[in-house]
C-alpha positions as CSV (number, residue, x, y, z in Angstrom):
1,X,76.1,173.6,108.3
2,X,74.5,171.8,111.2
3,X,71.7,170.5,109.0
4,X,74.6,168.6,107.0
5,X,76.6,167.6,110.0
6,X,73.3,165.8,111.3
7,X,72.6,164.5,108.2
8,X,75.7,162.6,107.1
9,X,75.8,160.4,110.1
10,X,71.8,159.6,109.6
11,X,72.8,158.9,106.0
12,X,75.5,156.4,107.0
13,X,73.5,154.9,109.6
14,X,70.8,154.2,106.8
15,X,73.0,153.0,104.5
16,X,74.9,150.2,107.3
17,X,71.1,148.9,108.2
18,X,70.3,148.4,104.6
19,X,73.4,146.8,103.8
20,X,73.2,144.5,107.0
21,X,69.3,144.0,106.1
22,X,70.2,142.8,102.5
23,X,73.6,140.7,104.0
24,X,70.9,138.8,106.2
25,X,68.6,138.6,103.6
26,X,71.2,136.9,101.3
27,X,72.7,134.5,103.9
28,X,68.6,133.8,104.5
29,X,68.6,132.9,101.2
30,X,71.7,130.8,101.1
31,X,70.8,128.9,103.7
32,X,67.2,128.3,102.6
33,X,69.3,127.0,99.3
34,X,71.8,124.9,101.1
35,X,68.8,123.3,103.0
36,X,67.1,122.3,100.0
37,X,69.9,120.5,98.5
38,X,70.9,118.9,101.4
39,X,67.5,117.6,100.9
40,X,67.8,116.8,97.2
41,X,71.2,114.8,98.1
42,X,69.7,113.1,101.0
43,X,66.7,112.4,98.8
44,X,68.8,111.2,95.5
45,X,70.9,108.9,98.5
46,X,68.0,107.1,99.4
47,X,66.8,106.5,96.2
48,X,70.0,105.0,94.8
49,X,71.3,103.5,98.2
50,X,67.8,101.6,97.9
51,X,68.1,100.5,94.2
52,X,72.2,99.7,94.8
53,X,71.4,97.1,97.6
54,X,68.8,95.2,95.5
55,X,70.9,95.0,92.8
56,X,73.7,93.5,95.0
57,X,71.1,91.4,97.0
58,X,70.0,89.8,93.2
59,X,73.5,89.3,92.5
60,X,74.7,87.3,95.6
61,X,71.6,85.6,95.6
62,X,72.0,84.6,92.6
63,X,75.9,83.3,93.6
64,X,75.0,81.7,96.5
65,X,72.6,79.6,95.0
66,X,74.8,78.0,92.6
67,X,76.0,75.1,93.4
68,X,76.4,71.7,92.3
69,X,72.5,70.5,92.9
70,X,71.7,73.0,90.2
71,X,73.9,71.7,87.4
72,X,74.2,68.7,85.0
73,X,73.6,65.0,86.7
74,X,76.8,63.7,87.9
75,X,78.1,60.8,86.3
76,X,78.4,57.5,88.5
77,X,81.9,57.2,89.9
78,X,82.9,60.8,88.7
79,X,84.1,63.4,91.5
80,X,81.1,66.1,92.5
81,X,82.2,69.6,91.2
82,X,83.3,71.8,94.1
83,X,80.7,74.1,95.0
84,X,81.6,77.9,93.7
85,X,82.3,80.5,96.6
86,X,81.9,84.6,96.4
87,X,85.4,84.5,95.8
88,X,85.0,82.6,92.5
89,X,82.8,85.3,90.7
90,X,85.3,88.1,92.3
91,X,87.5,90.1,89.7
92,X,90.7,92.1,90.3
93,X,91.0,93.9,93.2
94,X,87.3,92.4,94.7
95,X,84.9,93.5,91.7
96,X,82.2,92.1,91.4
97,X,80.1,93.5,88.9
98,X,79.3,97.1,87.4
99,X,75.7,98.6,87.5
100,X,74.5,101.0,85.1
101,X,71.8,103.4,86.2
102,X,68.8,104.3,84.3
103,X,68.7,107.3,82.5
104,X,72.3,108.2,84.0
105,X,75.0,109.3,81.6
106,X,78.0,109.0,83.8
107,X,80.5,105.9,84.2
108,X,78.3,102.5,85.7
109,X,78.4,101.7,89.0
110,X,81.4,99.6,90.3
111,X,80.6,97.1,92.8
112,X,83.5,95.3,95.0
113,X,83.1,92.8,98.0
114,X,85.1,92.2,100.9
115,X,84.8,89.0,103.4
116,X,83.8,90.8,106.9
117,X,83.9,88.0,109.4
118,X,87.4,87.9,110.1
119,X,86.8,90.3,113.6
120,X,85.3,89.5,117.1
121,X,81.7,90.2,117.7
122,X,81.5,92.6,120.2
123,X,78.0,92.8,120.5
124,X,76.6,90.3,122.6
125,X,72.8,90.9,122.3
126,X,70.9,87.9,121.7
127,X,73.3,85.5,122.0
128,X,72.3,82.4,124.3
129,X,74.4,82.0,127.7
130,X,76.9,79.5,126.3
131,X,77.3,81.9,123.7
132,X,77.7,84.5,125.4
133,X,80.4,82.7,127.7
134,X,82.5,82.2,124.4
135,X,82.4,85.4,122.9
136,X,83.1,87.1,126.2
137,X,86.0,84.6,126.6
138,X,88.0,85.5,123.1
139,X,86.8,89.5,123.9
140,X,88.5,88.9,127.5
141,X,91.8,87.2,125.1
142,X,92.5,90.3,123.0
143,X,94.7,92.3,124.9
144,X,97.0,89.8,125.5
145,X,97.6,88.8,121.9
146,X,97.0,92.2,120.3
147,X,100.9,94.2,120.6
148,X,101.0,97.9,118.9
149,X,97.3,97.9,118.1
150,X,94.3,98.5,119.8
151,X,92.3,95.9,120.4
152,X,89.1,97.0,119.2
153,X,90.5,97.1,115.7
154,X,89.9,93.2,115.8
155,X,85.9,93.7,116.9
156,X,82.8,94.4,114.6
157,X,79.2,95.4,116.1
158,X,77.6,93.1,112.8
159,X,77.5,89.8,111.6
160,X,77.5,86.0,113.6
161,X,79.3,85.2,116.2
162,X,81.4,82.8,114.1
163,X,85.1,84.0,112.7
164,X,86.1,83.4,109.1
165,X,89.1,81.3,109.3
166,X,89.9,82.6,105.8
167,X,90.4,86.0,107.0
168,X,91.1,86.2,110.6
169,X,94.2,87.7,111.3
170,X,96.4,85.8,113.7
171,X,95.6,87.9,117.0
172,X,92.2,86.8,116.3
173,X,92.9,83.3,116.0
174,X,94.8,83.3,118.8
175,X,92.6,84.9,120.8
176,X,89.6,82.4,120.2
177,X,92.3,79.6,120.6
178,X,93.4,80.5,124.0
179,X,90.0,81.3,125.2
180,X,89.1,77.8,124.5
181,X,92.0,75.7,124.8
182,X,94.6,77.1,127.0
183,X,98.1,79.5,126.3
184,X,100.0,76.9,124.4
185,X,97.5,75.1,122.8
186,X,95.4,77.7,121.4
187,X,99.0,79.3,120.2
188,X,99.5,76.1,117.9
189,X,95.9,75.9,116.6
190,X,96.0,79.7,115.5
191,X,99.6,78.7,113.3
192,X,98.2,75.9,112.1
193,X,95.5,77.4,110.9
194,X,97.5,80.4,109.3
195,X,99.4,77.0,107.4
196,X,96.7,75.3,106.2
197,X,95.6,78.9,104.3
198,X,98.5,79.4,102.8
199,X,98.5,76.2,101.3
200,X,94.9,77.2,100.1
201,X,91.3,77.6,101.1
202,X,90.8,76.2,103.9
203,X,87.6,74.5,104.2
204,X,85.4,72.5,107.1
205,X,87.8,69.4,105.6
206,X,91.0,71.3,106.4
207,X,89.8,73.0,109.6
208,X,88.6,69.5,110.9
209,X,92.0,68.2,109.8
210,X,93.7,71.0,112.1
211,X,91.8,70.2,115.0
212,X,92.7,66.4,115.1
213,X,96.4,67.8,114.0
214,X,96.7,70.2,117.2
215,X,94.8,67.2,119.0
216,X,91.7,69.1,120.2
217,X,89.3,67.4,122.6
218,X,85.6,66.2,121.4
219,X,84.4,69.0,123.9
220,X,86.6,71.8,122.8
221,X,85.9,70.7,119.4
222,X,82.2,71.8,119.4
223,X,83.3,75.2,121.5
224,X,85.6,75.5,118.6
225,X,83.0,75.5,116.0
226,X,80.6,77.7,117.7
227,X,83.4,80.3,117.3
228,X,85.0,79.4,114.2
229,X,83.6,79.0,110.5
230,X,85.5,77.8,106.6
231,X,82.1,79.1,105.4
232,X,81.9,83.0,105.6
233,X,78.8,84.4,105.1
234,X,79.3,88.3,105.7
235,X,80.7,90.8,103.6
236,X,81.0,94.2,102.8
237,X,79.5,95.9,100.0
238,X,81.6,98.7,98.4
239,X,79.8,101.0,95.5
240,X,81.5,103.5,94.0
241,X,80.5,105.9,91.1
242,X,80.8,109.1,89.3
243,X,79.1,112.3,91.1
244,X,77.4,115.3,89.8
245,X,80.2,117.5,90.1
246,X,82.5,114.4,88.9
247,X,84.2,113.4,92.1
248,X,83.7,109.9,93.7
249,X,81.0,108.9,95.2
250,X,81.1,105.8,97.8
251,X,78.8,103.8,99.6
252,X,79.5,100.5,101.4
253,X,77.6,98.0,103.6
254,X,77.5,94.8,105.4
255,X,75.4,92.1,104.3
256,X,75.1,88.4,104.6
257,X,75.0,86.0,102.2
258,X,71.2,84.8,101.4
259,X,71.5,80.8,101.6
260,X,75.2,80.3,102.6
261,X,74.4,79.6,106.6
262,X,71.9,79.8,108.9
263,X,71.7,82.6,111.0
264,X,71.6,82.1,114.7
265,X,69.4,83.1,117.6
266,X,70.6,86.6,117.1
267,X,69.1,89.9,116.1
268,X,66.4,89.2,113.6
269,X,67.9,91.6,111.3
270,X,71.1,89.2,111.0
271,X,69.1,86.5,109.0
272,X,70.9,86.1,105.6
273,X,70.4,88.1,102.8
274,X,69.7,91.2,105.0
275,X,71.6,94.0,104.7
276,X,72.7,95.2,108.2
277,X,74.1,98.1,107.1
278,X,74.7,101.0,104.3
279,X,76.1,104.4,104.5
280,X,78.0,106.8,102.5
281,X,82.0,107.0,102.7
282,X,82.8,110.6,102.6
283,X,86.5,110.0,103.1
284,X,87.4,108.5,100.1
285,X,91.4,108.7,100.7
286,X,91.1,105.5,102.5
287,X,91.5,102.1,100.7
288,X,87.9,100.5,100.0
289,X,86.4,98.8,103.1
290,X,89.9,100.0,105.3
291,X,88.3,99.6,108.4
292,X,86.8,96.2,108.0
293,X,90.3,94.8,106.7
294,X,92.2,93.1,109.4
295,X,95.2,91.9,107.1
């Protein structure tokens, strides 16, 4: 009777440290697994992250270097052809173009683009002194234009110092108009500005006609264009496609615009046709490019 009272509990203990053994064993295992897809996924990212962005890069290189030099003579007296803008080989809702992927039997690849340049630069490294001076001026403007936001909404880390006047939202404009020419003043240039777009894109043509409109000195003129641009040349790259498992799969980026403008005495890695960025979205719930939208 003792023999069997000793052995039950030796039994049981047996039995708990084989069951825990094989429990670690299996989450081991598990683990091990989870570890190698992560690397698989990481792997498979890179490979179509990589092939995504030269696709895109082909693509906008290819827009940005159509213009009128490379079409038919013009005839003498006849008005040039406007040259075409990203915005002219845009579809509904941004698209661009759609991608199919070798050997892939899933949906193509949708690609959309977003102007970007409509924010602040925030980041001030390798900008010159007087550059520096402006962009630190419109930063410095923010809070006081900026009511039930926060400011930093209206700033971006990428990109030139310039600020697309097509996209700007009117905090933005305000900001850099106040910085440069005073409360009042820089007030009226940022509506103006907000009237000539909604008449239509605004180009250098219009946005030199706003200036002489608001009455902008020759100086503050050429602070004005170090901060302001009618030719945007960054953008944001949205991908999206079908998953393994049949979900969405996002990735986005910001780029510039090989040939459109000259990058400035900036970060090497701004020079145009670079991409600056590229990541995966893993919270698709949000509207494409959400937090580069300023509108």
């Amino acid at each position: 009777m003792n023999r069997r009272a000793f052995a039950l509990p030796l039994v049981l203990t047996f039995v708990i440290i084989g069951t825990l053994i094989l429990a670690m064993v299996l989450e081991r295992f598990s683990g091990q697994r989870a570890t190698i897809q992560r690397q698989l996924d990481t792997y498979q990212d890179h490979h179509v992250a990589r092939g995504l962005r030269e696709a895109v890069d082909a693509w906008l290189g290819a827009a940005a270097t159509e213009t009128p030099a490379n079409s038919s003579p013009i005839a003498s007296g006849s008005t040039p052809p406007t040259p075409k803008t990203i915005e002219d080989y845009l579809g509904q809702d941004n698209h661009a173009f759609d991608l199919t992927l070798a050997g892939s039997s899933t949906r193509p690849v949708s690609i959309y683009l977003f102007e970007a340049q409509g924010k602040l630069l925030a980041d001030f490294t390798g900008l010159s002194p007087t550059e520096l001076q402006l962009a630190a001026g419109a930063v410095a403007m923010l809070p006081d234009v900026v009511t039930g936001r926060d400011p930093k909404a209206f700033l971006r880390k990428e990109g030139p110092l310039q600020v697309s006047v097509r996209s700007a939202p009117q905090e933005v404009l305000e900001a850099i108009g106040r910085s440069v020419l005073g409360q009042n003043k820089g007030s009226d240039l940022a509506q103006e500005i907000l009237r000539a777009r909604q008449l239509g894109v605004i180009d250098t043509t219009k946005l030199n006609e706003v200036y002489q409109k608001v009455g902008v000195a020759p100086e503050d003129m050429t602070r004005l264009q170090s901060l302001l641009s009618a030719s945007p040349w960054l953008w944001l790259v949205v991908a999206e496609m079908e998953g393994s498992d049949g979900d969405l799969v996002r990735y986005q980026g910001l780029t510039t615009v090989r040939g459109a403008a000259r990058a400035s005495n900036r970060q090497s890695n701004n020079r145009p046709g670079q991409f600056l960025t590229w990541e995966r979205v893993f919270d698709i719930t949000q509207p494409r490019g959400a937090e580069y939208r300023t509108r």
